[in-house]
C-alpha positions in Angstrom: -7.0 1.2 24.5 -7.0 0.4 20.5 -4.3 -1.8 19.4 -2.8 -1.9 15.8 -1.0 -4.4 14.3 1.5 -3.1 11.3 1.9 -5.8 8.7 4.4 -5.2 5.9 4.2 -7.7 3.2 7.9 -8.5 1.5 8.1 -11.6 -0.8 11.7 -12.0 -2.3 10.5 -13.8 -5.6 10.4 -10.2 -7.3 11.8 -10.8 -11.1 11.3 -7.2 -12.9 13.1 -5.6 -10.5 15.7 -8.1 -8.2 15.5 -8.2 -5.1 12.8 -5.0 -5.5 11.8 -4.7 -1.3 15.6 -4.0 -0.1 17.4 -2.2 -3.2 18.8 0.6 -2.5 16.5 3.4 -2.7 18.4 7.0 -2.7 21.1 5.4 -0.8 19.1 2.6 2.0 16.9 0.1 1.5 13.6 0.8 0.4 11.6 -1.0 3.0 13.4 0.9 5.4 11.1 3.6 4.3 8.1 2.2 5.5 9.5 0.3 8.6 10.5 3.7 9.6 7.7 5.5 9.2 5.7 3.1 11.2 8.1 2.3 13.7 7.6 6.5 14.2 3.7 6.3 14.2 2.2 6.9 18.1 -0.8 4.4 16.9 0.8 1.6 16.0 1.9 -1.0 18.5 3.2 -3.6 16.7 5.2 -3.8 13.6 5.7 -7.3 11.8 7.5 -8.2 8.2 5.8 -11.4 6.8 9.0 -12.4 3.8 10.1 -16.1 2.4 13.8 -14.4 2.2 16.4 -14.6 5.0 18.4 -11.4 3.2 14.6 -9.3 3.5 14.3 -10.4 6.7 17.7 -9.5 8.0 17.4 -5.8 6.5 14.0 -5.9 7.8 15.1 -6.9 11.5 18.6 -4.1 10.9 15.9 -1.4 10.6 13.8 -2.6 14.1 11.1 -4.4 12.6 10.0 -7.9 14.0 10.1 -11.0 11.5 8.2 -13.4 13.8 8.2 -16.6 11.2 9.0 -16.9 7.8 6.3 -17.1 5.3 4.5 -20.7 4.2 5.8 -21.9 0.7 2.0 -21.6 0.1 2.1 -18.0 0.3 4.9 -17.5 -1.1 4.2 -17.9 -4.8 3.4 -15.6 -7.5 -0.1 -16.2 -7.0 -0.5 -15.4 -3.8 -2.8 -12.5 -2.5 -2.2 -9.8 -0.1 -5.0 -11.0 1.8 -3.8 -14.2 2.2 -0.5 -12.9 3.9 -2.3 -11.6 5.9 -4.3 -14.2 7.0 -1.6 -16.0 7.5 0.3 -13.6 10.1 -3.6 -13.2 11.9 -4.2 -17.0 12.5 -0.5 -17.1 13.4 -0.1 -14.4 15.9 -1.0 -15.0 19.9 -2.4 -11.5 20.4 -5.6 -9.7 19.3 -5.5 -6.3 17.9 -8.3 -4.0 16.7 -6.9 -3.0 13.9 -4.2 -3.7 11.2 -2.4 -1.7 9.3 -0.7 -3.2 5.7 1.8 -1.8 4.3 3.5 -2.3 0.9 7.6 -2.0 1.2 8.2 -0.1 -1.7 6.3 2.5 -0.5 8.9 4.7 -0.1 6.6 8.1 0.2 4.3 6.6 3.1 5.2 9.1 6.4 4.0 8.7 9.8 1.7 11.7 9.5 -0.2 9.8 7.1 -0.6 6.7 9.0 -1.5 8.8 12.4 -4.0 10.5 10.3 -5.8 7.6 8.9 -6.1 5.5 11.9 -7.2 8.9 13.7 -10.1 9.0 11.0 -10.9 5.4 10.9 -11.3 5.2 15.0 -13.7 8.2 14.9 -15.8 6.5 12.4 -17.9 4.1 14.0 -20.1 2.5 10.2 -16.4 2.2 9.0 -14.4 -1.2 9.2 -11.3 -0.2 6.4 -9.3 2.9 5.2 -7.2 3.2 1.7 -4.9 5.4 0.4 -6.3 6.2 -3.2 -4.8 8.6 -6.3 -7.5 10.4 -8.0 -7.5 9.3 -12.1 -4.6 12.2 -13.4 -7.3 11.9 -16.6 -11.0 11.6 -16.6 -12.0 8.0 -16.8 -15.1 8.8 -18.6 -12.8 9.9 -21.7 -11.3 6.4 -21.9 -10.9 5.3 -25.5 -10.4 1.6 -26.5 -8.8 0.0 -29.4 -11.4 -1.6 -32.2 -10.0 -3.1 -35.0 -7.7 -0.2 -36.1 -9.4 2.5 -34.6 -10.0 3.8 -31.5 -13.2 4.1 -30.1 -15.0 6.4 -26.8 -15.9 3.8 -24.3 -17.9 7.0 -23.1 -19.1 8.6 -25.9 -22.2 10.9 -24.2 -18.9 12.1 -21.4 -16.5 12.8 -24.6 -17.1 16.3 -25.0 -17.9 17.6 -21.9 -15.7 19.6 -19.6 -13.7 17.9 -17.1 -15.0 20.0 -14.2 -18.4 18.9 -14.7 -17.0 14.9 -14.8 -17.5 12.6 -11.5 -14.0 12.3 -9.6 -12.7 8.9 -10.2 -10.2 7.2 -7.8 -8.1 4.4 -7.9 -6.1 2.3 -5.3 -2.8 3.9 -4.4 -1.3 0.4 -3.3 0.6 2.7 -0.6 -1.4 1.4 2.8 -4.8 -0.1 4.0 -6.0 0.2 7.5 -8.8 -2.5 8.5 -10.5 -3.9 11.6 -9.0 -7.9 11.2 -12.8 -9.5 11.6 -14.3 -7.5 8.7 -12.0 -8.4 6.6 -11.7 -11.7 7.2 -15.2 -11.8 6.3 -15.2 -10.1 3.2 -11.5 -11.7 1.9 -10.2 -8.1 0.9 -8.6 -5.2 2.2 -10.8 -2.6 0.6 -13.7 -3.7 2.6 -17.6 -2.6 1.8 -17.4 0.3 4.3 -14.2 1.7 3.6 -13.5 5.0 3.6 -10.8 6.9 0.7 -7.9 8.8 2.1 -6.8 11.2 -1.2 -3.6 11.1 -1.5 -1.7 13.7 -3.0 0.3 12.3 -6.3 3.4 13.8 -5.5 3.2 11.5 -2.8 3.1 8.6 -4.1 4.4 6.3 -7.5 3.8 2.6 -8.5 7.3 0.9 -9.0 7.1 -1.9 -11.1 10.0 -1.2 -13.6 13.8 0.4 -13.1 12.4 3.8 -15.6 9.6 3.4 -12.8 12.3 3.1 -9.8 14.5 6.1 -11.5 11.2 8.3 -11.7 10.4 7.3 -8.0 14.0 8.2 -6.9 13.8 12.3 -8.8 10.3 12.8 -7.3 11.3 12.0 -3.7 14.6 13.9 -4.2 12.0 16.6 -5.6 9.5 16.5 -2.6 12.5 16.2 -0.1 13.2 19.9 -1.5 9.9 21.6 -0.9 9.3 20.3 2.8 
């Protein structure tokens, strides 16, 4: 039997947005979003918050996830990576699982249908050691102009002029949720491992939150998406 490990990441040193991983989203805490969805999720066994604050994890423990320590003051800077966090809660945790799952707290449009999805195609690939949730480019990439001097300038000029259908799809990471055998990427230091495979996510479900105009957009287009289910 395959065991997953959910790991949701949570520092409380957040200074754009206060106290960013438990305001209020549309009336609850925003990492109650993702706590929820996993704590719904058939696949996933375990559900841990790795956090330096006391207030994240009370909210985080309110909404039935487990806060098993609180982060090192090592990881708990701003240069801390995700992968670090991680490594932190694997080295620290008793059990063995075959699989973790990470997920960021403001990720307010994960659902569990997405995480029983993902973990459903990563198990039935057998080359793969990771999954990703990735957002196509909303523009083509090839049509990317840069500033030089006072002008701007085609970083692709051959690609400028031709039709976007005819243009390679270009993705980028959604910074939603990764999916990853623990040994791989301990090997490799990084969650988007060699052999990882992209889920496409739709872009009405999902948005980057790294200002309150950010937050306020991210609030109207889950009100928005609430509407059409």
């Amino acid at each position: 039997m395959t065991k997953i490990l959910a790991i949701i990441p949570a520092r409380g040193g957040s200074k754009r947005i206060p106290q960013k991983n438990i305001k209020y989203f549309l009336g609850q805490p925003i990492i109650s979003y993702p706590i929820n969805a996993l704590l719904s999720s058939t696949r996933i066994d375990t559900l841990f918050v790795s956090t330096d604050c006391k207030n994240i994890r009370s909210v985080a423990e309110k909404f039935g996830a487990t806060v098993p320590f609180m982060r090192s003051d090592k990881n708990s800077d701003d240069f801390a990576t995700t992968y670090e966090v991680i490594e932190e809660v694997l080295t620290r945790c008793d059990e063995e699982y075959d699989f973790v799952c990470c997920v960021y707290p403001t990720s307010a449009f994960v659902t569990t249908e997405m995480i029983d999805c993902a973990v459903d195609i990563l198990k039935s690939d057998d080359t793969a050691t990771s999954i990703a949730g990735v957002l196509e480019y909303s523009h083509p990439i090839q049509r990317a102009l840069r500033v030089e001097g006072k002008y701007v300038v085609s970083t692709q000029p051959d690609c400028y002029n031709m039709r976007s259908q005819d243009l390679e799809k270009i993705y980028h990471d959604a910074g939603q949720f990764y999916i990853f055998s623990p040994k791989a990427v301990r090997q490799e230091k990084k969650l988007i491992t060699k052999d990882c495979i992209p889920f496409i996510i739709n872009p009405n479900l999902a948005h980057d939150i790294d200002t309150q105009e950010d937050w306020d957009l991210a609030e109207l287009k889950y009100q928005f998406m609430s509407l059409k289910v």
